[in-house]
N, CA, C and O atoms as a DFTB+ gen file, in Angstrom:
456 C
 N C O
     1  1      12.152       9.224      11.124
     2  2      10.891       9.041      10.434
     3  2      10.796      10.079       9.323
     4  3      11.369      11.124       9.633
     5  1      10.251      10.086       8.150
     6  2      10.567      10.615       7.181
     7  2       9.090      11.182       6.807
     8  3       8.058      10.779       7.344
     9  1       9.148      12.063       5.916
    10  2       7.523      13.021       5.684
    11  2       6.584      12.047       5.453
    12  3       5.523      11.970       6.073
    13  1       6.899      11.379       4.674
    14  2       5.679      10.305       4.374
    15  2       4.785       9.180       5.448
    16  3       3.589       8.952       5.631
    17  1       6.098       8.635       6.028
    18  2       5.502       8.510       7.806
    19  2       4.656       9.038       8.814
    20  3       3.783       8.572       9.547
    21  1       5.358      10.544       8.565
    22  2       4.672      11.399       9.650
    23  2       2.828      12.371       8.834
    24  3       1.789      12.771       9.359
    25  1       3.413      12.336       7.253
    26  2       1.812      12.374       6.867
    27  2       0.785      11.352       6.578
    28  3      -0.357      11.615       6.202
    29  1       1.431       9.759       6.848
    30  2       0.698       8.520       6.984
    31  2      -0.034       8.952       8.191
    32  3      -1.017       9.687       8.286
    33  1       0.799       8.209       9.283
    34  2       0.436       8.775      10.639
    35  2      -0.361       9.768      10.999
    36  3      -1.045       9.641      12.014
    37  1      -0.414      10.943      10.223
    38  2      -1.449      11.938      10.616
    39  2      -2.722      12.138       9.828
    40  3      -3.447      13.133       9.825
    41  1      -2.866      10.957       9.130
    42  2      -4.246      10.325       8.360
    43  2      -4.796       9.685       8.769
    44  3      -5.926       9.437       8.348
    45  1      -4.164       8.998       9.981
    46  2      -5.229       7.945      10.558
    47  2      -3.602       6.497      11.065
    48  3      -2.384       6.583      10.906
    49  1      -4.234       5.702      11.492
    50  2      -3.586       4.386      12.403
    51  2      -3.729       3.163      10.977
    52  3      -4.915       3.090      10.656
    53  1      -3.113       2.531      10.379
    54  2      -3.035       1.353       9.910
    55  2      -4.107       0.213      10.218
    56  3      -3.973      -0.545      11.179
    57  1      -5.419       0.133       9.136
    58  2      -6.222      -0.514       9.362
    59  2      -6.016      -1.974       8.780
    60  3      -4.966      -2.280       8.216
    61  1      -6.793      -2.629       8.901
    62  2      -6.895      -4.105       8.069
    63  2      -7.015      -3.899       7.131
    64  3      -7.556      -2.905       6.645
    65  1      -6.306      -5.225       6.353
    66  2      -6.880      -5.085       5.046
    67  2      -7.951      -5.105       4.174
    68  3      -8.118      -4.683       3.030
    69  1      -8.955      -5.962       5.348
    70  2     -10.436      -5.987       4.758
    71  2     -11.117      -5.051       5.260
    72  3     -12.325      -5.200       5.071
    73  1     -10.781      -3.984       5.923
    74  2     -11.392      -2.890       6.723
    75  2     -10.834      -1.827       5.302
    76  3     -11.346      -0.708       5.278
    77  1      -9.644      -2.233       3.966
    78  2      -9.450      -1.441       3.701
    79  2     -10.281      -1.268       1.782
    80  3     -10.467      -0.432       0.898
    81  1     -10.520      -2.771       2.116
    82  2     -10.702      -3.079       0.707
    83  2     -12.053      -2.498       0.834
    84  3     -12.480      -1.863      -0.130
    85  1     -12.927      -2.649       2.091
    86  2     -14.466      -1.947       2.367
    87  2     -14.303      -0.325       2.387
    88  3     -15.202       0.288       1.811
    89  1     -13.346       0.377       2.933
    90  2     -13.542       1.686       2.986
    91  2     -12.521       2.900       2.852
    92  3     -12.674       4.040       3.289
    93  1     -11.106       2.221       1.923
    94  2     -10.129       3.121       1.702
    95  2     -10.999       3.783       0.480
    96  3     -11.860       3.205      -0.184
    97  1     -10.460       5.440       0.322
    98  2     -10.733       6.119      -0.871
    99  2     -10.494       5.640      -1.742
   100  3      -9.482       4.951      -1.869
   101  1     -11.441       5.865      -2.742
   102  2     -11.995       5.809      -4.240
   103  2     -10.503       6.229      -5.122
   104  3     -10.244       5.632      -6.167
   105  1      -9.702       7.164      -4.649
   106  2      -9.103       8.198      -4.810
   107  2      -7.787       7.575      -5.192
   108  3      -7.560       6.442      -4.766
   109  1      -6.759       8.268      -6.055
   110  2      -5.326       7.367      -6.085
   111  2      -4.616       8.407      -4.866
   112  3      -4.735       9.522      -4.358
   113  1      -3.876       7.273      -4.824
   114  2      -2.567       7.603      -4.096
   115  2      -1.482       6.687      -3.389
   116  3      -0.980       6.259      -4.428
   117  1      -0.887       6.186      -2.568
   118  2       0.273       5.577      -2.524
   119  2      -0.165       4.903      -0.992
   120  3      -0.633       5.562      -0.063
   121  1       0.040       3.801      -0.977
   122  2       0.043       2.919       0.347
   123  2       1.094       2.379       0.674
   124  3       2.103       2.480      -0.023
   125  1       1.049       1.537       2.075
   126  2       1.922       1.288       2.905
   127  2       1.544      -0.245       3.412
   128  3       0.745      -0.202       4.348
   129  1       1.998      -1.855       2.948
   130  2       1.312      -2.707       3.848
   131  2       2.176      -3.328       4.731
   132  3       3.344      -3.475       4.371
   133  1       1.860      -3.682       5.712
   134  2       2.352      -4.312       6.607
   135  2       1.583      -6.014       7.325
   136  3       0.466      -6.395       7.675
   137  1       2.889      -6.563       7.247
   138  2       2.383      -8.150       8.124
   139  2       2.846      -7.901       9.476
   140  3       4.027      -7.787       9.804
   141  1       1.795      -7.822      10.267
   142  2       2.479      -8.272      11.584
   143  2       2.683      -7.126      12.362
   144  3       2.587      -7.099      13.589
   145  1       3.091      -5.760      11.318
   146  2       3.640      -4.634      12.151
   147  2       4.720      -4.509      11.306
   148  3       5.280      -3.413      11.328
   149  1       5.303      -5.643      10.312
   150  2       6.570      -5.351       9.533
   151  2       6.001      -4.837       8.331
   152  3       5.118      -5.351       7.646
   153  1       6.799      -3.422       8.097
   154  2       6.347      -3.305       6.373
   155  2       6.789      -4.164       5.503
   156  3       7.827      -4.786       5.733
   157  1       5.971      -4.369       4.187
   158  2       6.438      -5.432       3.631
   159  2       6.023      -4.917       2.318
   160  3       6.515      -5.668       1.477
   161  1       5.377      -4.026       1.780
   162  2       5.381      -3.267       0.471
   163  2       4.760      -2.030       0.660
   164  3       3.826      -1.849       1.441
   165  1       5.341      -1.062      -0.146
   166  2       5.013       0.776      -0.634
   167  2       4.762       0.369      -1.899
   168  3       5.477      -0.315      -2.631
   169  1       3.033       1.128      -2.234
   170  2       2.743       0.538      -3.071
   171  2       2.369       1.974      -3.751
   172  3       2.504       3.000      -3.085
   173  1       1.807       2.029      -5.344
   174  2       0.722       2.872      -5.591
   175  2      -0.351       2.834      -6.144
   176  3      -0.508       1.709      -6.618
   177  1      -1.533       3.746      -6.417
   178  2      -2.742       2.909      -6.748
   179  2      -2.853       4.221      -7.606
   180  3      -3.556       5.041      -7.017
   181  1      -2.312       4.742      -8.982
   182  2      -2.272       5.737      -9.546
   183  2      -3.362       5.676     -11.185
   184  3      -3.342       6.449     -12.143
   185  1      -4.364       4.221     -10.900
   186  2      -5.520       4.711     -12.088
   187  2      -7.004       5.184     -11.363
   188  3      -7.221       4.580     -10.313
   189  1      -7.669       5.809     -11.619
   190  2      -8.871       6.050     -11.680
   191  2      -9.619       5.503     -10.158
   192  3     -10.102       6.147      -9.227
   193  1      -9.430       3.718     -10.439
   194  2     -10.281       3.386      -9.668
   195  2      -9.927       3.395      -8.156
   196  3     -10.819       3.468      -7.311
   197  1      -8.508       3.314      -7.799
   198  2      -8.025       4.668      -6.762
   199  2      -8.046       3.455      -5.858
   200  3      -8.579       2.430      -6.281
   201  1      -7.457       3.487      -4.524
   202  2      -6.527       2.833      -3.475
   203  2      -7.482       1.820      -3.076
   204  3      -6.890       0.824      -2.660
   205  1      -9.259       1.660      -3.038
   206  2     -10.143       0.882      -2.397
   207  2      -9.852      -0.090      -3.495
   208  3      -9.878      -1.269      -3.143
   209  1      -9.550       0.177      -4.884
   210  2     -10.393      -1.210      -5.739
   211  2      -8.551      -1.772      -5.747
   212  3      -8.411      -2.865      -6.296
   213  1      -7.469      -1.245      -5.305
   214  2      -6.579      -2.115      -5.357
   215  2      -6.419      -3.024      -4.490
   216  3      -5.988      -4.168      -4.635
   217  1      -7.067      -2.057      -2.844
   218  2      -7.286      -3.054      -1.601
   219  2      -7.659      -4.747      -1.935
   220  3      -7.100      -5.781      -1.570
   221  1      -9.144      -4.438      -2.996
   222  2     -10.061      -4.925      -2.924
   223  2      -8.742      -6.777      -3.719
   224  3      -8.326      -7.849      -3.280
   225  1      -8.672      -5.765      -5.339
   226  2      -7.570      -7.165      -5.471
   227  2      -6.810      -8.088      -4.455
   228  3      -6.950      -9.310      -4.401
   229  1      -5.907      -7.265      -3.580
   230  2      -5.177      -8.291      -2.473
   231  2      -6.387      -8.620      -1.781
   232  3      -6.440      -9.831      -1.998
   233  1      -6.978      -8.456      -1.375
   234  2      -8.000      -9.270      -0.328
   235  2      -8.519     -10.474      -1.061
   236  3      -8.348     -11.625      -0.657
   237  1      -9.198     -10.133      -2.219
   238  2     -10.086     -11.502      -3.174
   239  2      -8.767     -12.228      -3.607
   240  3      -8.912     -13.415      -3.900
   241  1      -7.619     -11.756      -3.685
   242  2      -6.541     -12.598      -4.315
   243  2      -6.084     -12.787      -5.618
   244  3      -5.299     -13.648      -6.017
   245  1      -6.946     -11.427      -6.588
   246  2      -7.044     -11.385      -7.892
   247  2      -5.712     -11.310      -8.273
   248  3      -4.918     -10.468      -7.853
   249  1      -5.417     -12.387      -9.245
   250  2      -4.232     -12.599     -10.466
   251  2      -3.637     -11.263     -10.936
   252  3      -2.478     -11.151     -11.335
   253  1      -4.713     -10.047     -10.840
   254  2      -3.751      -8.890     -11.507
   255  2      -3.592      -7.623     -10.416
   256  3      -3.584      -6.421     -10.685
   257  1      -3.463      -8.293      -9.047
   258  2      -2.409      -8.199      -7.940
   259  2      -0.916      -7.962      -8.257
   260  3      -0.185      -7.446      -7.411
   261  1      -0.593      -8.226      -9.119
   262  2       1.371      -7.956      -9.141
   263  2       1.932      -9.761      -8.522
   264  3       1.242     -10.493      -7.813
   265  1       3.129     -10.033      -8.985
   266  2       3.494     -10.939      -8.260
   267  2       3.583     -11.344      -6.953
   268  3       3.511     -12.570      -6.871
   269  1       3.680     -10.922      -6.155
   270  2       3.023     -10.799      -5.199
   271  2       1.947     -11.083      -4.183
   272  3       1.871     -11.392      -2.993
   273  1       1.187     -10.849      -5.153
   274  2      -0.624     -10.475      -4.981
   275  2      -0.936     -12.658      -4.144
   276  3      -1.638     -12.794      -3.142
   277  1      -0.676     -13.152      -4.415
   278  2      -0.975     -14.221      -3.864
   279  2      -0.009     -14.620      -1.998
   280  3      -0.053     -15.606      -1.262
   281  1       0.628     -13.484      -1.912
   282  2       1.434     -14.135      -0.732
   283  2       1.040     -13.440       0.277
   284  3       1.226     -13.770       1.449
   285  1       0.216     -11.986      -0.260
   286  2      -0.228     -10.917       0.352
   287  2      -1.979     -11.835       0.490
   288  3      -2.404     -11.665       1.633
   289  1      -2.666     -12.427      -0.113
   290  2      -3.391     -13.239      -0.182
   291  2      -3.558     -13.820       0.885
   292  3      -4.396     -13.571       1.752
   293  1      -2.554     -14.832       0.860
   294  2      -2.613     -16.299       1.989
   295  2      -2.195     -15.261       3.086
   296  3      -2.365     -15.915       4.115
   297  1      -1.693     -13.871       3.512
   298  2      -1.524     -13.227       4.982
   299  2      -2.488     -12.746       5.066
   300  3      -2.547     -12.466       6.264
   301  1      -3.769     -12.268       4.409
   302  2      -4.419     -11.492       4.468
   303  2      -5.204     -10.943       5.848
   304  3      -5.402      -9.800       6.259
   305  1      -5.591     -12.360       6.422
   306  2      -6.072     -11.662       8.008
   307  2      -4.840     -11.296       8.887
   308  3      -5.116     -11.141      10.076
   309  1      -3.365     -11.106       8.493
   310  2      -2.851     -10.249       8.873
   311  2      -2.048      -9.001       8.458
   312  3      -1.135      -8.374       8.995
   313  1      -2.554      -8.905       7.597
   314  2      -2.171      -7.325       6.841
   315  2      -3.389      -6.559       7.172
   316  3      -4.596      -6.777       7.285
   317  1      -2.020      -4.916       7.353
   318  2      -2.658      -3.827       8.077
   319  2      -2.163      -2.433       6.905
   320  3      -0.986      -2.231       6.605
   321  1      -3.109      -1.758       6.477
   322  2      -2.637      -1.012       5.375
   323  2      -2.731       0.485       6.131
   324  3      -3.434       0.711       7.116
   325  1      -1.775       1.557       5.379
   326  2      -2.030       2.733       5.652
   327  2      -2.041       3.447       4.218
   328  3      -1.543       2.680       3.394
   329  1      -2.458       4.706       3.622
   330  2      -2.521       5.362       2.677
   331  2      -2.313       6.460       2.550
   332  3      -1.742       6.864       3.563
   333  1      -2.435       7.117       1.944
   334  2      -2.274       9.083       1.714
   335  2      -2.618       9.173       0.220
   336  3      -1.818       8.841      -0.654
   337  1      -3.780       9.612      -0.010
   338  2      -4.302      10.299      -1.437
   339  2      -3.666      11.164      -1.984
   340  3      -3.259      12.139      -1.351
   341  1      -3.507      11.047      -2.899
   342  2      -2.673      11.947      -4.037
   343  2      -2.977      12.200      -5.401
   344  3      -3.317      11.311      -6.182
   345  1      -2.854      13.470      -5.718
   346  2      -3.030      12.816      -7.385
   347  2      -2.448      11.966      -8.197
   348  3      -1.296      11.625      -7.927
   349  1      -2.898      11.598      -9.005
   350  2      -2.294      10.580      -9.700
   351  2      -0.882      11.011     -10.385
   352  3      -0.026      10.143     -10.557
   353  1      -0.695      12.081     -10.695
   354  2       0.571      12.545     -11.081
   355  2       1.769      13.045     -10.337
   356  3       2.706      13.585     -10.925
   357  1       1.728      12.813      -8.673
   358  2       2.312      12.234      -8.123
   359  2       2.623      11.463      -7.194
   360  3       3.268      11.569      -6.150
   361  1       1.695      10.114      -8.076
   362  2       1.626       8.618      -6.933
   363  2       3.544       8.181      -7.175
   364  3       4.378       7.989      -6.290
   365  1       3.674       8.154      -8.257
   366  2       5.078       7.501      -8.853
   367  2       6.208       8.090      -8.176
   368  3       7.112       7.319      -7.852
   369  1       6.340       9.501      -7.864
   370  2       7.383       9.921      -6.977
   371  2       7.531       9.943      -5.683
   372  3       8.601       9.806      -5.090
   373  1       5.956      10.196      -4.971
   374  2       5.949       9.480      -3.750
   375  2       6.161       8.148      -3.365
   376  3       6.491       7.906      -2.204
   377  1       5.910       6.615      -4.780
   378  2       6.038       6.042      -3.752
   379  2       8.157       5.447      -4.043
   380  3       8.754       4.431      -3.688
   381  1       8.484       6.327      -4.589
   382  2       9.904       6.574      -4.726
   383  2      10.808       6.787      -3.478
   384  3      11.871       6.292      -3.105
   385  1       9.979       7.698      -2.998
   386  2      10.693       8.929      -1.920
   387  2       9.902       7.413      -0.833
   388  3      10.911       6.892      -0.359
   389  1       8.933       6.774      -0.425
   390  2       8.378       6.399       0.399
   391  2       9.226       5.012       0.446
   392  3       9.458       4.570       1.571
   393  1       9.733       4.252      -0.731
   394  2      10.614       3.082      -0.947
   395  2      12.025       3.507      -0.090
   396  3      12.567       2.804       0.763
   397  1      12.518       4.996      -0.603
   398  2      13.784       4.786      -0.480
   399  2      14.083       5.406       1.237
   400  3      15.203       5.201       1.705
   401  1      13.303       5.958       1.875
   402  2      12.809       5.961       3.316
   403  2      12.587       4.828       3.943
   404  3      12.920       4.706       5.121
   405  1      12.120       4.042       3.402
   406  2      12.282       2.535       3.825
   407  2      13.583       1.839       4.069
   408  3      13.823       0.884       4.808
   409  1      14.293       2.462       3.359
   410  2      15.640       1.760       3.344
   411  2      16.177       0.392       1.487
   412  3      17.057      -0.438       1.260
   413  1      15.055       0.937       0.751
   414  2      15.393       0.780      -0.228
   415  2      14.372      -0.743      -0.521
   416  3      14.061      -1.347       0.505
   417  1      13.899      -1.307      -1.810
   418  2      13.141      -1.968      -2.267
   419  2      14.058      -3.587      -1.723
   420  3      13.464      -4.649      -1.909
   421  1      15.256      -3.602      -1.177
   422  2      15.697      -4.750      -0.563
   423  2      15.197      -5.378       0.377
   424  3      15.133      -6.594       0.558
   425  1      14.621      -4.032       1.353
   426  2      13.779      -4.296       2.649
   427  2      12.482      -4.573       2.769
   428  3      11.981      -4.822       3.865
   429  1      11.902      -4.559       1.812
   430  2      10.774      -4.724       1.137
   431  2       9.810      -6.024       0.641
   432  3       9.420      -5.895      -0.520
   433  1       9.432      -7.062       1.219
   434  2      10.137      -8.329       0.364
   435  2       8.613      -8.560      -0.135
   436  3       8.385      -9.502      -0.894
   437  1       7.733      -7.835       0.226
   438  2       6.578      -7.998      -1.623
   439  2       6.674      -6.728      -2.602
   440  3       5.863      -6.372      -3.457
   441  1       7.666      -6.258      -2.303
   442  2       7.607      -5.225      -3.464
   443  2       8.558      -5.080      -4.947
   444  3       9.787      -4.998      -4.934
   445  1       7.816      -5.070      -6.047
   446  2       8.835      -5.676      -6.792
   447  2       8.998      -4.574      -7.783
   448  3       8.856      -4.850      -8.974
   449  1       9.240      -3.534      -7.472
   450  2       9.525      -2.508      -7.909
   451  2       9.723      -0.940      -7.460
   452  3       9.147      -0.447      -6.490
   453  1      10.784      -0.114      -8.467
   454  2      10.931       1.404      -7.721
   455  2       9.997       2.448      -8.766
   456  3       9.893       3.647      -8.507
Protein backbone atom coordinates (compact mmCIF):
# COMPACT_ATOMS: atom_id res chain seq x y z
CA UNK A 1 0.00 0.00 0.00
CA UNK A 2 1.57 3.14 -0.91
CA UNK A 3 1.45 6.83 1.01
CA UNK A 4 -1.41 7.93 -0.74
CA UNK A 5 -3.52 4.87 0.36
CA UNK A 6 -2.50 4.96 3.74
CA UNK A 7 -3.20 9.01 3.85
CA UNK A 8 -6.65 8.25 1.96
CA UNK A 9 -7.45 5.77 4.55
CA UNK A 10 -6.56 7.95 7.38
CA UNK A 11 -9.12 10.68 6.15
CA UNK A 12 -11.91 8.80 6.45
CA UNK A 13 -13.64 5.27 4.63
CA UNK A 14 -14.81 5.77 0.88
CA UNK A 15 -18.18 7.37 0.74
CA UNK A 16 -20.84 7.49 -2.08
CA UNK A 17 -20.85 9.39 -4.62
CA UNK A 18 -23.87 11.34 -3.82
CA UNK A 19 -22.82 11.49 -0.18
CA UNK A 20 -19.82 13.12 -2.02
CA UNK A 21 -21.17 15.50 -4.41
CA UNK A 22 -23.34 16.82 -0.99
CA UNK A 23 -20.33 17.07 1.32
CA UNK A 24 -16.71 16.55 -0.08
CA UNK A 25 -14.50 19.84 0.47
CA UNK A 26 -14.85 22.96 -1.31
CA UNK A 27 -11.09 22.54 -1.41
CA UNK A 28 -8.77 21.03 -4.41
CA UNK A 29 -7.14 18.05 -4.21
CA UNK A 30 -6.91 14.55 -5.75
CA UNK A 31 -9.53 11.64 -5.53
CA UNK A 32 -9.91 8.10 -5.77
CA UNK A 33 -13.29 6.39 -7.46
CA UNK A 34 -14.28 3.19 -7.19
CA UNK A 35 -17.24 0.73 -8.69
CA UNK A 36 -18.01 -1.94 -6.62
CA UNK A 37 -14.82 -1.78 -4.45
CA UNK A 38 -12.72 -1.77 -7.86
CA UNK A 39 -10.78 1.41 -8.45
CA UNK A 40 -11.59 2.67 -11.58
CA UNK A 41 -10.14 6.37 -11.74
CA UNK A 42 -7.36 8.78 -9.70
CA UNK A 43 -8.57 11.82 -10.40
CA UNK A 44 -7.81 15.65 -9.61
CA UNK A 45 -9.92 18.51 -8.80
CA UNK A 46 -7.04 21.29 -8.98
CA UNK A 47 -9.44 24.70 -9.81
CA UNK A 48 -10.92 26.78 -7.23
CA UNK A 49 -14.17 25.18 -7.04
CA UNK A 50 -12.35 22.16 -5.37
CA UNK A 51 -13.30 18.23 -5.12
CA UNK A 52 -17.37 18.84 -4.09
CA UNK A 53 -18.27 20.75 -7.43
CA UNK A 54 -16.34 17.97 -9.44
CA UNK A 55 -18.29 15.26 -7.36
CA UNK A 56 -21.21 17.20 -8.17
CA UNK A 57 -20.48 16.90 -12.30
CA UNK A 58 -20.26 12.91 -12.17
CA UNK A 59 -23.35 12.60 -10.20
CA UNK A 60 -25.71 15.15 -12.51
CA UNK A 61 -23.77 13.59 -15.49
CA UNK A 62 -22.51 16.95 -16.76
CA UNK A 63 -20.85 16.83 -20.39
CA UNK A 64 -17.73 18.60 -18.90
CA UNK A 65 -17.10 15.41 -16.79
CA UNK A 66 -14.06 14.21 -19.05
CA UNK A 67 -14.84 11.32 -21.33
CA UNK A 68 -15.74 9.36 -19.10
CA UNK A 69 -18.08 11.41 -17.15
CA UNK A 70 -21.15 9.50 -18.68
CA UNK A 71 -20.10 5.81 -17.70
CA UNK A 72 -19.27 7.06 -14.23
CA UNK A 73 -22.94 8.48 -14.66
CA UNK A 74 -24.98 5.38 -15.58
CA UNK A 75 -22.76 3.58 -12.21
CA UNK A 76 -23.45 6.22 -10.15
CA UNK A 77 -25.47 4.48 -7.30
CA UNK A 78 -22.46 2.47 -7.26
CA UNK A 79 -19.53 4.58 -6.98
CA UNK A 80 -17.72 5.14 -3.75
CA UNK A 81 -15.18 8.10 -3.68
CA UNK A 82 -12.24 8.83 -1.38
CA UNK A 83 -10.12 12.22 -1.37
CA UNK A 84 -7.17 14.07 0.28
CA UNK A 85 -7.05 17.99 -0.04
CA UNK A 86 -4.23 19.55 -1.35
CA UNK A 87 -3.15 22.54 -2.76
CA UNK A 88 -3.68 23.07 -5.97
CA UNK A 89 -0.05 23.12 -6.85
CA UNK A 90 0.30 19.82 -5.94
CA UNK A 91 -2.93 18.09 -7.20
CA UNK A 92 -0.90 17.15 -10.64
CA UNK A 93 1.96 15.26 -8.92
CA UNK A 94 -0.04 13.53 -6.53
CA UNK A 95 -2.35 12.31 -8.76
CA UNK A 96 0.90 10.99 -10.73
CA UNK A 97 2.46 9.26 -7.80
CA UNK A 98 -1.38 8.00 -6.93
CA UNK A 99 -1.84 6.58 -10.88
CA UNK A 100 1.43 4.99 -10.89
CA UNK A 101 0.74 3.14 -7.31
CA UNK A 102 -2.10 1.89 -8.94
CA UNK A 103 -0.21 0.05 -11.22
CA UNK A 104 -0.28 2.51 -13.99
CA UNK A 105 -3.29 4.38 -16.05
CA UNK A 106 -3.82 0.70 -17.87
CA UNK A 107 -5.52 -0.43 -14.70
CA UNK A 108 -7.57 2.27 -14.61
CA UNK A 109 -10.32 1.98 -17.12
CA UNK A 110 -12.12 5.62 -16.61
CA UNK A 111 -9.10 7.34 -16.45
CA UNK A 112 -7.84 8.95 -19.39
CA UNK A 113 -4.94 10.47 -18.38
CA UNK A 114 -1.31 10.86 -16.38
Amino acid sequence: MGLFDRLMRASGSAVSLEEAARSAPSSTGIYKLYLKGRLMKVGKAEWKAGIRWRMQQYWRGDSTAGIHGSQIYSHREHVTVSWRELPANQCREAERQAIENAGGIERLPWCERT
